[in-house]
Phi, psi and omega in degrees: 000124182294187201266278198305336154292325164296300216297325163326289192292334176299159188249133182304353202256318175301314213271342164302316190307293195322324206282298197301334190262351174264337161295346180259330172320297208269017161274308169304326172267347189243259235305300198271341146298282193322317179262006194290316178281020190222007158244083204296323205301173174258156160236106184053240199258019175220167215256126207308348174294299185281332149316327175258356175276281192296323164291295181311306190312316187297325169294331191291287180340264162005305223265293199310341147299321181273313166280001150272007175291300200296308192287324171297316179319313158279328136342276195276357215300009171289331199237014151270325142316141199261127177230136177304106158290347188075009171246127182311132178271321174331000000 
């Protein structure tokens, strides 16, 4: 398959996912770590900053995962299918 036959088949709605899920990534990793340190109160014995850096970032990761899942699934469902190969698992 040539570079213009891929490019073809792509869908304008995945590179939209990608653009939005990478723009909440590098938001998530610069923007909300940075300011992250300005947020003096305490939670329990650590300081509400560092809970929303280490933590929060991590649910964030997570979450943009499970929704490009769930949306390529409904996107794509040609490339989510289990397809028979002929080869035996025995």
């Amino acid at each position: 398959m040539g570079d213009s036959e891929v490019h073809d088949r792509i869908d304008p709605r995945v590179l939209a996912l990608k653009g939005g899920l990478l723009a909440v990534w590098a938001s998530v990793t610069f923007v909300a770590c940075f300011f992250a340190r300005d947020l003096q109160f305490m939670m329990g014995d650590w300081p509400f900053g560092y809970w929303l850096a280490a933590q929060g970032a991590v649910l964030a990761f997570i979450a943009i995962v499970v929704v490009h899942s769930i949306c390529m699934k409904r996107l794509a469902p040609e490339d989510s299918e289990e397809t028979d190969d002929g080869i035996d698992d025995a």
